[in-house]
Backbone as JSON, one array per atom type, in Angstrom:
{
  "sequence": "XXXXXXXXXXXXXXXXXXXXXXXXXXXXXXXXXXXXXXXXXXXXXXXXXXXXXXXXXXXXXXXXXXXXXXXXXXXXXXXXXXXXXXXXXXXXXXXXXXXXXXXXXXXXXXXXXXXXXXXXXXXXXXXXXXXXXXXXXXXXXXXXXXXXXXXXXXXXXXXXXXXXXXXXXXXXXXXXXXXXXXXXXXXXXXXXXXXXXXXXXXXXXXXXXXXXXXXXXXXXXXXXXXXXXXXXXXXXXXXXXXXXXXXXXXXXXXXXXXXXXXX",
  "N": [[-7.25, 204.1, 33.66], [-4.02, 204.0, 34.7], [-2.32, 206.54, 36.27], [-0.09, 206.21, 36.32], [3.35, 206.15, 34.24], [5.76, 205.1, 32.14], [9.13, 206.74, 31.13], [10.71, 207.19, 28.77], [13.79, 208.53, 26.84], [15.26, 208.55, 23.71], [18.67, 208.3, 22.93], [22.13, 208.16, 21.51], [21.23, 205.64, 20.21], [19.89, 203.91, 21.83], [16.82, 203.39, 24.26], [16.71, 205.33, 27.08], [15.37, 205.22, 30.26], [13.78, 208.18, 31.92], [13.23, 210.16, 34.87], [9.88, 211.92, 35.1], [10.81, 215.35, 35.42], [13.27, 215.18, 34.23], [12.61, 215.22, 31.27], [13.17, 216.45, 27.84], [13.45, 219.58, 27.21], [11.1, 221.26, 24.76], [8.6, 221.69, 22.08], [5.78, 219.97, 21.77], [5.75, 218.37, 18.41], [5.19, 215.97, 17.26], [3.31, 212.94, 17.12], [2.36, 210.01, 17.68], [0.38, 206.88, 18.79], [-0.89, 203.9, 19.85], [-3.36, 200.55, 20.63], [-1.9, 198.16, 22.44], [-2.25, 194.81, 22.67], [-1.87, 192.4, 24.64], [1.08, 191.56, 23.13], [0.29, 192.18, 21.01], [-0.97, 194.1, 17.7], [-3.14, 196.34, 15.69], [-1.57, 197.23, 12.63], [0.64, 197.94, 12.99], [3.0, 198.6, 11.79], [2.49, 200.6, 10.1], [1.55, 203.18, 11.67], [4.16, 203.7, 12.59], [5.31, 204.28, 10.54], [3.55, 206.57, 9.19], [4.54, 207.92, 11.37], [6.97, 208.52, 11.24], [7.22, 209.93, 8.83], [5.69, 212.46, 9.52], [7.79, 213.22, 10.99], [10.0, 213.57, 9.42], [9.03, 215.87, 7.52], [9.8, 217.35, 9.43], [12.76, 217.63, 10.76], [15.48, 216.12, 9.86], [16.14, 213.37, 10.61], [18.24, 210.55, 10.67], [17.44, 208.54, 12.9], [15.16, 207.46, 12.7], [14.06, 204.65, 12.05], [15.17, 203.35, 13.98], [14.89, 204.21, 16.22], [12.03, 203.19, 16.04], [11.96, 200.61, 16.58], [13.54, 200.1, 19.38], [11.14, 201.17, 20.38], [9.72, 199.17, 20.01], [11.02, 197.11, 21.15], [10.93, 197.84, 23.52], [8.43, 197.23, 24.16], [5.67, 195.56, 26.54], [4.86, 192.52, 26.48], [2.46, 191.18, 27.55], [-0.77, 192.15, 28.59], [-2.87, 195.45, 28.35], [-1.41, 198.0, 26.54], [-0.78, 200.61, 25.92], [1.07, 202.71, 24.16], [3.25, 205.48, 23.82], [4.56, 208.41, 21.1], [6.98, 210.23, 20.33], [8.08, 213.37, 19.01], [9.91, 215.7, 20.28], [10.45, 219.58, 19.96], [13.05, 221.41, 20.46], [13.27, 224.82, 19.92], [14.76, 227.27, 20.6], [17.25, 225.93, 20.72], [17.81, 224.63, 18.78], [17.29, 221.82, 18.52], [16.19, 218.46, 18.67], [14.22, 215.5, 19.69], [13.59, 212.35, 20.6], [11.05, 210.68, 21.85], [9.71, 208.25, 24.65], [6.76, 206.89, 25.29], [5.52, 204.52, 27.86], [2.7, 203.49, 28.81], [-0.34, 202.06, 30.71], [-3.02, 200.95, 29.22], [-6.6, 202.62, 28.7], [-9.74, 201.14, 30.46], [-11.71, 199.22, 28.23], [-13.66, 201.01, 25.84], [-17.44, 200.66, 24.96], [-19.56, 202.35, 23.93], [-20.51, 205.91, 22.48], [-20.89, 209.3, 23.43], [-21.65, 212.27, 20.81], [-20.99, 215.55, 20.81], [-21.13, 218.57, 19.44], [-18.6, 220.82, 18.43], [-18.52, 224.18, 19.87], [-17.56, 226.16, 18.48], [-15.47, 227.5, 15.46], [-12.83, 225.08, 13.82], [-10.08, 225.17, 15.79], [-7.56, 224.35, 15.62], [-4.2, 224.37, 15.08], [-2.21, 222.73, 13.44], [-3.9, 220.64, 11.6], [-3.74, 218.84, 10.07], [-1.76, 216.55, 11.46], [-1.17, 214.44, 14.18], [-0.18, 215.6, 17.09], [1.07, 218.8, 17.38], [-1.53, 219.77, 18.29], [-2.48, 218.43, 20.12], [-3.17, 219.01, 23.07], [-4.96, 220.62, 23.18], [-6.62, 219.38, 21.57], [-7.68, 217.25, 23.81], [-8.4, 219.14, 25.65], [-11.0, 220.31, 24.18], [-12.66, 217.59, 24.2], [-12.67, 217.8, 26.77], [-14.59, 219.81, 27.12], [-17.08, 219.05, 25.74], [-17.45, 216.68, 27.62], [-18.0, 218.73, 29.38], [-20.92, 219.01, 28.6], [-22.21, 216.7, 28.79], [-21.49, 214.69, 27.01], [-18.98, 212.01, 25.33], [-16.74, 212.97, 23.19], [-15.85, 215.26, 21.44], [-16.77, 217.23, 18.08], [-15.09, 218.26, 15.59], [-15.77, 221.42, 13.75], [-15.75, 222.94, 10.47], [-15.37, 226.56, 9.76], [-17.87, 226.61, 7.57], [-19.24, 225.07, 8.71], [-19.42, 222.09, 8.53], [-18.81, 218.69, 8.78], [-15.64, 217.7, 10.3], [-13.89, 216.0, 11.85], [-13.51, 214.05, 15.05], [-12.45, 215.26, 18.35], [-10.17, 213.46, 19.42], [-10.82, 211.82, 17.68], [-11.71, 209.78, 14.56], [-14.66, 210.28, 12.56], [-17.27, 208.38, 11.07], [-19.99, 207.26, 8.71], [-23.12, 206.07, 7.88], [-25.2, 205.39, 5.12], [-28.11, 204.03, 4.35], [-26.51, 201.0, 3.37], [-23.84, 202.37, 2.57], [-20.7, 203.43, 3.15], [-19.65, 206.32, 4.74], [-17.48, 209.35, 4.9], [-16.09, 212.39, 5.78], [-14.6, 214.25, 3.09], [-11.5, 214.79, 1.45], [-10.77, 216.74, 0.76], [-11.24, 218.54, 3.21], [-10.11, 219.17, 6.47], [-8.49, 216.7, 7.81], [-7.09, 214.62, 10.42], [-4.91, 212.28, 9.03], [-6.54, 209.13, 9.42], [-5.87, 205.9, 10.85], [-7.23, 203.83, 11.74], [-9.71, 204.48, 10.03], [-8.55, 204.34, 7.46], [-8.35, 201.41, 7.95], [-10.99, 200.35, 8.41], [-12.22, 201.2, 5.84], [-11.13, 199.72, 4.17], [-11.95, 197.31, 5.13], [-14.55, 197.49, 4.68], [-14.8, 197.7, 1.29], [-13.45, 195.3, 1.03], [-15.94, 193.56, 2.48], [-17.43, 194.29, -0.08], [-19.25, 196.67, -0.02], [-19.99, 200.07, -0.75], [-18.17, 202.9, -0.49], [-18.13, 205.82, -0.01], [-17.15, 209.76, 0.01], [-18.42, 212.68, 1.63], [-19.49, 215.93, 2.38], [-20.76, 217.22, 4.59], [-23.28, 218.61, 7.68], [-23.65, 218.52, 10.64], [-26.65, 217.76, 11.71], [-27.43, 216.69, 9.45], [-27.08, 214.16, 9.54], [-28.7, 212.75, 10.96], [-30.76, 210.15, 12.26], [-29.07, 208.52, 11.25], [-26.66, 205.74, 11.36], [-23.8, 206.46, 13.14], [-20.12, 205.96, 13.6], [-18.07, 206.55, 15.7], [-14.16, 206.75, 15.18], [-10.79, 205.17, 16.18], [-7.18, 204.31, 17.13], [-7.46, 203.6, 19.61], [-9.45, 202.68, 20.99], [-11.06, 201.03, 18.72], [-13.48, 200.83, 16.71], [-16.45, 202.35, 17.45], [-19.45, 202.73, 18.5], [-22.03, 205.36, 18.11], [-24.14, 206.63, 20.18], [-25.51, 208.75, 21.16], [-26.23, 212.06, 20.19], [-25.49, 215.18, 20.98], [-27.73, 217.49, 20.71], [-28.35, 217.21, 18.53], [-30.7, 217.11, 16.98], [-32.46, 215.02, 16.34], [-32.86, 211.77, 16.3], [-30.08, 209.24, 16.2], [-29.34, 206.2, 13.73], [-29.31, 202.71, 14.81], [-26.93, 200.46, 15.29], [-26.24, 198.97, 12.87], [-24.29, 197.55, 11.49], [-22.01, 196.77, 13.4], [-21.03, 194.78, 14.45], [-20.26, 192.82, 12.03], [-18.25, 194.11, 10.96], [-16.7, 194.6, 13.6], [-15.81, 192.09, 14.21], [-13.91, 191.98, 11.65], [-12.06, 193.88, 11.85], [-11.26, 192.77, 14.11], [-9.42, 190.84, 13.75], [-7.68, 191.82, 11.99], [-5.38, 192.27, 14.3], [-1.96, 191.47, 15.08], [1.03, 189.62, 15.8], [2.89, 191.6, 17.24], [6.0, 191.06, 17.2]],
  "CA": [[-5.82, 203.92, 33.39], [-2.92, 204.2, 36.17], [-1.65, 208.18, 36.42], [1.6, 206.46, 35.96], [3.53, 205.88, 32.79], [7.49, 205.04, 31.94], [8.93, 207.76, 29.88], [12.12, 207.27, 27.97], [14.36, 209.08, 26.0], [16.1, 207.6, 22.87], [19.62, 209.08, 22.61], [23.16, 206.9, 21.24], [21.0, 204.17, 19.23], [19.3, 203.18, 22.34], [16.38, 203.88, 24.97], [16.76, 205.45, 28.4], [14.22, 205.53, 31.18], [13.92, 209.29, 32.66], [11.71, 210.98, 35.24], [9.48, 213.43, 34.33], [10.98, 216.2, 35.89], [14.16, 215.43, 33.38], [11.98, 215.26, 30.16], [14.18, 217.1, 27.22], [12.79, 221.05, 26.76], [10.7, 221.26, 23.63], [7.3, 221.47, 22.27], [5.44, 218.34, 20.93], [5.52, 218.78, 17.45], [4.07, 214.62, 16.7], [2.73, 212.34, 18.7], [1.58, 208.93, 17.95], [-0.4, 206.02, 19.66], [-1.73, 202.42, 19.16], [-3.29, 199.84, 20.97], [-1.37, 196.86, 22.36], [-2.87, 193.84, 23.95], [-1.22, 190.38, 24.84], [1.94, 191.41, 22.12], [-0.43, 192.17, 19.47], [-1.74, 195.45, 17.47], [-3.35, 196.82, 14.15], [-1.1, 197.87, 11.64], [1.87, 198.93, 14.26], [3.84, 199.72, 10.67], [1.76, 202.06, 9.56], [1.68, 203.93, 13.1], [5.4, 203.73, 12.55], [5.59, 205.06, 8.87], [3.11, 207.87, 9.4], [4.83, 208.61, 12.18], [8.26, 208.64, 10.53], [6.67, 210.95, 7.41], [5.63, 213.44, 9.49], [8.88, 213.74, 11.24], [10.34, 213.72, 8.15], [8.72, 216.77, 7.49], [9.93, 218.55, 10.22], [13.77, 217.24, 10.9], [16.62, 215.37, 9.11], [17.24, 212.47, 11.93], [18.27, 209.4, 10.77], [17.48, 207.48, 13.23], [13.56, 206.64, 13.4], [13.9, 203.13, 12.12], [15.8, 202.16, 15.15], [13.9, 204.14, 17.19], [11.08, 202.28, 16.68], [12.67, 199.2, 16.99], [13.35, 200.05, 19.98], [9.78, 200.78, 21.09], [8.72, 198.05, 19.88], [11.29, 196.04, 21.83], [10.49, 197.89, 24.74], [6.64, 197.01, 25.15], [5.54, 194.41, 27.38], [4.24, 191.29, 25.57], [1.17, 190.76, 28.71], [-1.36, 192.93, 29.09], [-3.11, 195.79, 27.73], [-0.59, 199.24, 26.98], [-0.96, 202.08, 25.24], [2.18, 203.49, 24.3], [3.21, 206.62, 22.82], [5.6, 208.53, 20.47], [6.51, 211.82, 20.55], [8.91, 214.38, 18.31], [9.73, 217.27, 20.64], [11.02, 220.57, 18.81], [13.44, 222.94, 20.91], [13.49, 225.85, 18.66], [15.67, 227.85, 21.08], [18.86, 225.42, 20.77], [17.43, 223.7, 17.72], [17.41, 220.66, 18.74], [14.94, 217.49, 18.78], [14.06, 214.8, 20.67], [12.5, 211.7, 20.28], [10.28, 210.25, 23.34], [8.5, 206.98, 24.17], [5.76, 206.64, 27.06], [5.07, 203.37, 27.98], [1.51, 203.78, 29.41], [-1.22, 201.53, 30.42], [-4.67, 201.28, 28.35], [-7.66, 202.18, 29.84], [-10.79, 200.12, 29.69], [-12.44, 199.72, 26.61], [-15.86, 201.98, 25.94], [-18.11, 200.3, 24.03], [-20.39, 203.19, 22.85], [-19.72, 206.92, 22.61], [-21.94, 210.49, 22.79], [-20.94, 213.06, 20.91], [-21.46, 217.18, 20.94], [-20.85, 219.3, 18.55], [-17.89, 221.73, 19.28], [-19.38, 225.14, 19.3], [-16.4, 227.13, 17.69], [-14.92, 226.81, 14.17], [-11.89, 224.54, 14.0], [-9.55, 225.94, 16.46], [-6.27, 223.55, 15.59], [-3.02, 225.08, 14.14], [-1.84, 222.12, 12.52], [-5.06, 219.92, 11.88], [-3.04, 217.21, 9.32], [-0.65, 216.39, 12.36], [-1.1, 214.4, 15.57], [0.57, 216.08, 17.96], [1.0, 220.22, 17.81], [-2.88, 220.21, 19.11], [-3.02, 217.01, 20.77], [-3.57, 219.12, 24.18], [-6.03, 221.02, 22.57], [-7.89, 217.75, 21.71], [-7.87, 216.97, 25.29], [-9.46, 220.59, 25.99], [-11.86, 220.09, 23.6], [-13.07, 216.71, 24.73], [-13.26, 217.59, 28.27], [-15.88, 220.97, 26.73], [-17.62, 217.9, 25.81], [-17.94, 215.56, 28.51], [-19.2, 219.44, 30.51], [-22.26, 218.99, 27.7], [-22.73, 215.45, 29.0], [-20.87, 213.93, 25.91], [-17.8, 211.67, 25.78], [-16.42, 213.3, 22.31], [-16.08, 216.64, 20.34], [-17.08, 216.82, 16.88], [-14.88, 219.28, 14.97], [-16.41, 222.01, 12.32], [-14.87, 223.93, 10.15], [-15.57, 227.37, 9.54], [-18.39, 226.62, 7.17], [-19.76, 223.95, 9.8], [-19.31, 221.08, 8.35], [-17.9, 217.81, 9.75], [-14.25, 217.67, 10.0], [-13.24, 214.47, 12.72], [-13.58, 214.11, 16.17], [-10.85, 216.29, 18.64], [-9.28, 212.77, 19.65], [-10.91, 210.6, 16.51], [-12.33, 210.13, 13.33], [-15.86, 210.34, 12.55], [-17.77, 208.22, 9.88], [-21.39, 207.63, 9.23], [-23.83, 204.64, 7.11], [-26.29, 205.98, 4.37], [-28.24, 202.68, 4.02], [-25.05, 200.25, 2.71], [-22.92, 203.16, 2.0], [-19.98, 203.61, 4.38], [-19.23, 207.51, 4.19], [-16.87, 209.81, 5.88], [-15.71, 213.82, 5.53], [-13.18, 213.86, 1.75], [-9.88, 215.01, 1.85], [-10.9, 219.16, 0.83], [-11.14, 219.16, 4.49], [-8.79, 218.82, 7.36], [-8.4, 216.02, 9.36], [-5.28, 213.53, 10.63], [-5.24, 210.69, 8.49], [-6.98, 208.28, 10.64], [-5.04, 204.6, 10.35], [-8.42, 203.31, 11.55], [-10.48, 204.7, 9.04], [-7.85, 203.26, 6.63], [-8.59, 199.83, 8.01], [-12.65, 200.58, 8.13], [-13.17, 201.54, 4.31], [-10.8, 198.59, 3.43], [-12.69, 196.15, 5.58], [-15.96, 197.59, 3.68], [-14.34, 197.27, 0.06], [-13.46, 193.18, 1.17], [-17.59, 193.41, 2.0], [-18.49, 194.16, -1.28], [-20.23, 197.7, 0.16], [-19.78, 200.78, -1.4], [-17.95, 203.83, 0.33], [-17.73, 207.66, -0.86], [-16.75, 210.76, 0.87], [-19.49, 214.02, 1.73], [-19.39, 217.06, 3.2], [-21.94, 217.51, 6.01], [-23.17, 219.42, 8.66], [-24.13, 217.32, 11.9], [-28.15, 217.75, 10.69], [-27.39, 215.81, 8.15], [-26.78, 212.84, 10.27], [-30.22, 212.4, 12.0], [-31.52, 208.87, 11.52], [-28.45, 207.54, 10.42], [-25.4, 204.66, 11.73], [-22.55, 206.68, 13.18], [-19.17, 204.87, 14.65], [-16.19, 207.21, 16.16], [-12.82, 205.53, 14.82], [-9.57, 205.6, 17.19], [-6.91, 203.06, 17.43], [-7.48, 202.85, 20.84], [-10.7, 201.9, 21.32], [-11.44, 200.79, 17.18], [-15.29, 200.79, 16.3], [-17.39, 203.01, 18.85], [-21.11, 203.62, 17.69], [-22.64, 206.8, 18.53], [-25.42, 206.65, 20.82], [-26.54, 210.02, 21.19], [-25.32, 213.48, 19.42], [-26.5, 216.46, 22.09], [-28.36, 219.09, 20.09], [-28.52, 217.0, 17.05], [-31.78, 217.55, 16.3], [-32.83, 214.33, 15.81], [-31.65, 210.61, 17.13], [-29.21, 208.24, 15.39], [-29.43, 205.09, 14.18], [-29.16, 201.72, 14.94], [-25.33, 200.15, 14.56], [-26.67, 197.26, 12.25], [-23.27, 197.02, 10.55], [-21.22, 196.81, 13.93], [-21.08, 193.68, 14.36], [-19.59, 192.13, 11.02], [-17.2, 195.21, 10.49], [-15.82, 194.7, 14.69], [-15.48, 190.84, 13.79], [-13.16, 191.44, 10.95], [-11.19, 194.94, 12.71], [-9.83, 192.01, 15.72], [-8.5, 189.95, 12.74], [-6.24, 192.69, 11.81], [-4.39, 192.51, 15.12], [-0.85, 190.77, 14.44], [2.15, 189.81, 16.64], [4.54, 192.46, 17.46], [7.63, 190.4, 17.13]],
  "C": [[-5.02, 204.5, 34.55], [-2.38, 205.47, 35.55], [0.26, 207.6, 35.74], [2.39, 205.46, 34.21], [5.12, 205.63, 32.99], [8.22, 205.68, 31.05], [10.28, 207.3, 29.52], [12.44, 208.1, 26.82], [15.46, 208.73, 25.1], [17.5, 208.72, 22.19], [20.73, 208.13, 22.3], [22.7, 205.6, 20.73], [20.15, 203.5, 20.32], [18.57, 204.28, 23.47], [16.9, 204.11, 26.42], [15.85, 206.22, 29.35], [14.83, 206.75, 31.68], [12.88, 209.29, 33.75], [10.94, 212.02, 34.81], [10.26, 214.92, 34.24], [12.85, 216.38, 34.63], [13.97, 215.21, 31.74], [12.92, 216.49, 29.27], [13.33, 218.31, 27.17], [12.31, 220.72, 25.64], [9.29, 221.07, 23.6], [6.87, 220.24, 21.15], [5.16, 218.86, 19.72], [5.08, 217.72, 16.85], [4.46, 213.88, 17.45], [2.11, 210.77, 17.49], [1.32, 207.66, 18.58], [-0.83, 205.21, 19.02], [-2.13, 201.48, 20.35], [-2.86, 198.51, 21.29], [-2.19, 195.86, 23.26], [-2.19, 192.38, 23.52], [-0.16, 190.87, 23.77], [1.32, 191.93, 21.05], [-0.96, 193.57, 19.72], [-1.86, 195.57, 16.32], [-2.35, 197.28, 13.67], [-0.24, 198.89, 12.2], [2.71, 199.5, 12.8], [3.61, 200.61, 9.86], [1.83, 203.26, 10.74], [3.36, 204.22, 12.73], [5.9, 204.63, 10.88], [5.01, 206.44, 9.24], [3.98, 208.74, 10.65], [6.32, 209.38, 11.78], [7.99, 210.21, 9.34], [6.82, 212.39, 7.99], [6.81, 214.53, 10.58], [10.3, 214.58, 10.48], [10.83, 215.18, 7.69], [9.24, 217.74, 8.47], [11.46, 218.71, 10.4], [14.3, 216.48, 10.18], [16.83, 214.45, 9.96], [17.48, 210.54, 11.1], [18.16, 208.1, 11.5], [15.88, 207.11, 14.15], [13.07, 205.49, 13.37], [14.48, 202.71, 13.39], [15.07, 202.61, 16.14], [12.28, 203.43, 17.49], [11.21, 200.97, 16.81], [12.75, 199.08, 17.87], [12.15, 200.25, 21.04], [9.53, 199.73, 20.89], [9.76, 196.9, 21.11], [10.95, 195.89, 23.59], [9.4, 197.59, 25.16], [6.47, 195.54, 25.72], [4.46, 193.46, 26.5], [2.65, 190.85, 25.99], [0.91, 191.75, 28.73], [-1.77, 193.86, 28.24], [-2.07, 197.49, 27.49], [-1.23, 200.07, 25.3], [-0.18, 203.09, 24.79], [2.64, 204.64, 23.6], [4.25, 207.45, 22.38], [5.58, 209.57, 20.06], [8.05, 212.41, 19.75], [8.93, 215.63, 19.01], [10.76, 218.12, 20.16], [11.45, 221.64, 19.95], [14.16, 223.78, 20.33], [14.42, 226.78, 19.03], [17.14, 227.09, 20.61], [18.59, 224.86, 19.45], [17.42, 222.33, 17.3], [15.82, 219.65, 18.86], [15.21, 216.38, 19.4], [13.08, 213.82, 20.9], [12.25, 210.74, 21.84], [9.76, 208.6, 23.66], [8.11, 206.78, 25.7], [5.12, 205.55, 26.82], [3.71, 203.64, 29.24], [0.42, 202.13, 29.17], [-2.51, 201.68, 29.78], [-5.65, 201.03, 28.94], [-8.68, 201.62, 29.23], [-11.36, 200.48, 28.91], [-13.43, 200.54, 27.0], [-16.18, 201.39, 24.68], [-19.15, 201.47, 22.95], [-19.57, 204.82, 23.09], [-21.29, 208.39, 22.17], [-21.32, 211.54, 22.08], [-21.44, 214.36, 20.88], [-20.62, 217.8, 19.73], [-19.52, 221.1, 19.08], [-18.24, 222.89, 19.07], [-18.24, 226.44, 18.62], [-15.89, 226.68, 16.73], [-13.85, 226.41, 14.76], [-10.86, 225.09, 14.65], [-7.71, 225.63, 16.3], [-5.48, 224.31, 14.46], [-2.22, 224.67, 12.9], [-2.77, 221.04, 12.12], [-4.64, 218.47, 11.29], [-2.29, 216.53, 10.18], [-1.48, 215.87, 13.56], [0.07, 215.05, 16.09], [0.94, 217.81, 18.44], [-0.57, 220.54, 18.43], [-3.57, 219.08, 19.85], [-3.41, 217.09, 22.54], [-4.72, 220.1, 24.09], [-7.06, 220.37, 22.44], [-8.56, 217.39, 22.66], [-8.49, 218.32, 25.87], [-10.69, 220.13, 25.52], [-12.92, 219.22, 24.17], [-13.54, 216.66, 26.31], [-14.93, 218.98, 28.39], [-16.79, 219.69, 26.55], [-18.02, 217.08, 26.28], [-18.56, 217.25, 30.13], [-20.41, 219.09, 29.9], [-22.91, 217.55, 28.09], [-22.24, 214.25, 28.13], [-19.33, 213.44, 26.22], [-16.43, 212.61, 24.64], [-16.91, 214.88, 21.41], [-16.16, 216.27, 19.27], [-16.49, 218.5, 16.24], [-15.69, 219.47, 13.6], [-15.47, 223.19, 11.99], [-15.78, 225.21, 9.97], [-17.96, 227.54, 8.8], [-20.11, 225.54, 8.46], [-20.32, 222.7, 9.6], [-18.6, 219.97, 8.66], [-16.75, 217.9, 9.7], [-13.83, 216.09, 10.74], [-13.58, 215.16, 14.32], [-12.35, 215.0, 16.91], [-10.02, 214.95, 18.72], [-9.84, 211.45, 18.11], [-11.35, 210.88, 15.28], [-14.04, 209.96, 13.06], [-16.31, 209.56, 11.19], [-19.5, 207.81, 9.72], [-21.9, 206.37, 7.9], [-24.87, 205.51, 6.67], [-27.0, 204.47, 3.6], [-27.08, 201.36, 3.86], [-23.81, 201.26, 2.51], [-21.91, 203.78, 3.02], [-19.51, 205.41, 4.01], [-18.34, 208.02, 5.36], [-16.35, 210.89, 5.22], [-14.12, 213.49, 4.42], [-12.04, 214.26, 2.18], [-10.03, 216.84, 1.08], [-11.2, 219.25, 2.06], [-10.3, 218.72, 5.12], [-9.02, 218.0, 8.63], [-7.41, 214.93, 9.01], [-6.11, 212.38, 9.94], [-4.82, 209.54, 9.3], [-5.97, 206.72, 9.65], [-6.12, 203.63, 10.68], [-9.75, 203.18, 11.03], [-10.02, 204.06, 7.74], [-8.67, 202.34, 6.47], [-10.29, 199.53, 7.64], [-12.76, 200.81, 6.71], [-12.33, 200.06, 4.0], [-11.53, 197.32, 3.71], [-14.39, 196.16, 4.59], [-15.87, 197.15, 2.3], [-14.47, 195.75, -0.15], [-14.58, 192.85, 1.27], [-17.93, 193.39, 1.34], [-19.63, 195.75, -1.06], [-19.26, 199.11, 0.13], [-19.31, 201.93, -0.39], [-17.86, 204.79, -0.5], [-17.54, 208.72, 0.36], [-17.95, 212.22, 1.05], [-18.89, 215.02, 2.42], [-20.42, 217.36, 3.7], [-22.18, 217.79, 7.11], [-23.94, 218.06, 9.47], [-25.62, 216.85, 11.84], [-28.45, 216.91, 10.25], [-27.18, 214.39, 7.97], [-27.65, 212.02, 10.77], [-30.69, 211.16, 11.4], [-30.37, 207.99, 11.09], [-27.19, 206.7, 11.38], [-24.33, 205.4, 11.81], [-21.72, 206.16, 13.94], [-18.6, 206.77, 14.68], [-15.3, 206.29, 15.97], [-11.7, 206.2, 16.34], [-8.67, 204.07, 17.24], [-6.66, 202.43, 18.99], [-8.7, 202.15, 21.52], [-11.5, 201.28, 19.98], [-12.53, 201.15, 17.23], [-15.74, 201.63, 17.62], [-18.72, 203.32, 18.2], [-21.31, 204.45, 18.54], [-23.74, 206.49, 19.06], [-26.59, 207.45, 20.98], [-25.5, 211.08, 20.06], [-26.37, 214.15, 20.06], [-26.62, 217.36, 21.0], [-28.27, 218.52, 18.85], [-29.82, 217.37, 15.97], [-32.73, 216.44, 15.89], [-32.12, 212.59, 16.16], [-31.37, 210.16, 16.33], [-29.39, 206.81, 15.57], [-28.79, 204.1, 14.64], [-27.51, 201.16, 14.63], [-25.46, 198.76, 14.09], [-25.15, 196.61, 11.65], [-22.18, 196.59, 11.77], [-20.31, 195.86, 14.21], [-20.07, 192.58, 13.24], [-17.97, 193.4, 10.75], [-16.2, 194.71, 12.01], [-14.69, 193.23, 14.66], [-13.89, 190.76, 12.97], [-11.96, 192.66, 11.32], [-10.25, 193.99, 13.28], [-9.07, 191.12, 14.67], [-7.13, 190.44, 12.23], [-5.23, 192.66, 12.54], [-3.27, 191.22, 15.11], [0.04, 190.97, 15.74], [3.2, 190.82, 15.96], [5.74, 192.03, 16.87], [7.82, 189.59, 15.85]]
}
């Protein structure tokens, strides 16, 4: 992906391109991202709701419907982008500040290794993109020192939680599984789409709690909506290799179906 990006700042009902160097003070308090290609993307109003919610939560602004209106009017119809949406919080003046980085998307990755992060969960706000979303990016690069492309958060106990930048899910014969909701991780919008696409299969999903161990032998993807489906190839220090991605295939098929015009 190109170093360079187009940042704007949405102030008076409408966007305006900045440089970096005049980016508003504040710390990212949410952040989200989607893949666009040719005009089209998964479930851009869900990206847009969640994103809204957890602003919600933090500020009074009335005006996130238009702001994403205006992302959306701003993305380029050709090509592949990556764009992104940001809530920054300056707690000194008390003010906020909503963002939008028009970025290109880098090339796909078809598979993915992952490592196990060797410290309990380290994230402050773990339900939230965005307060540890440079954290993530720490994480992930501990990860690619181990030889791996992906961290695999654990909590305390050391059981799965989600990836630092994705979600993690895993195949027990037919049985699509993935870490419940008594643990902490951002509700993935591509895990969403993955158990619903399984449900329309006819194949059974449930939720576990499991340590990485507990994986050996079996079908794991990494979710993300930027790269959707990723099977797992390896897991360093698993103990044991992973299988086969027999399901990848019919599940990736009906993922690109999801993607809808923008406009």
């Amino acid at each position: 992906m190109s170093d360079a990006e187009l940042l704007h700042v949405f102030a008076d009902n409408r966007l305006t391109e900045i440089a970096a160097e005049d980016l508003p003070v504040g710390h990212l308090a949410v952040a989200d991202s989607w893949l666009i290609e040719d005009g089209r993307a998964r479930s851009l109003s869900e990206h847009y709701e969640r994103f809204s919610n957890w602003v919600a939560a933090i500020t009074n602004r009335g005006d996130i419907t238009d702001f994403c209106a205006s992302v959306t009017a701003a993305i380029p119809r050709d090509g592949r982008w990556f764009p992104r949406i940001e809530l920054l919080v300056d707690d000194a003046s008390d003010s906020t500040h909503l963002v939008f980085r028009l970025r290109e998307a880098p090339e796909p990755i078809d598979s993915m290794t992952l490592w196990s992060y060797n410290e309990p969960d380290p994230r402050s706000n773990p339900l939230v993109k965005g307060p540890d979303l440079s954290l993530g990016m720490q994480m992930r690069r501990a990860a690619q020192m181990h030889g791996a492309d992906e961290a695999v958060i654990l909590n305390t106990d050391g059981y799965i939680l989600e990836g630092a930048l994705s979600a993690i899910v895993w195949f027990r014969d037919d049985v699509l599984c993935a870490p419940g909701n008594d643990l902490d991780w951002i509700p993935s919008i591509t895990r969403k789409e993955v158990f619903a696409i399984a449900e329309q299969m006819g194949l059974q999903t449930r939720t576990e709690k499991v340590k990485p161990a507990d994986l050996v032998d079996l079908e794991i993807w990494g979710l993300s909506s930027l790269h959707g489906i990723r099977p797992v190839d390896e897991w360093v220090d698993l103990g044991g290799p992973v299988g086969q991605p027999r399901h990848l295939e019919a599940f990736n098929k009906r993922l690109r179906m999801l993607s809808t015009s923008i406009d």
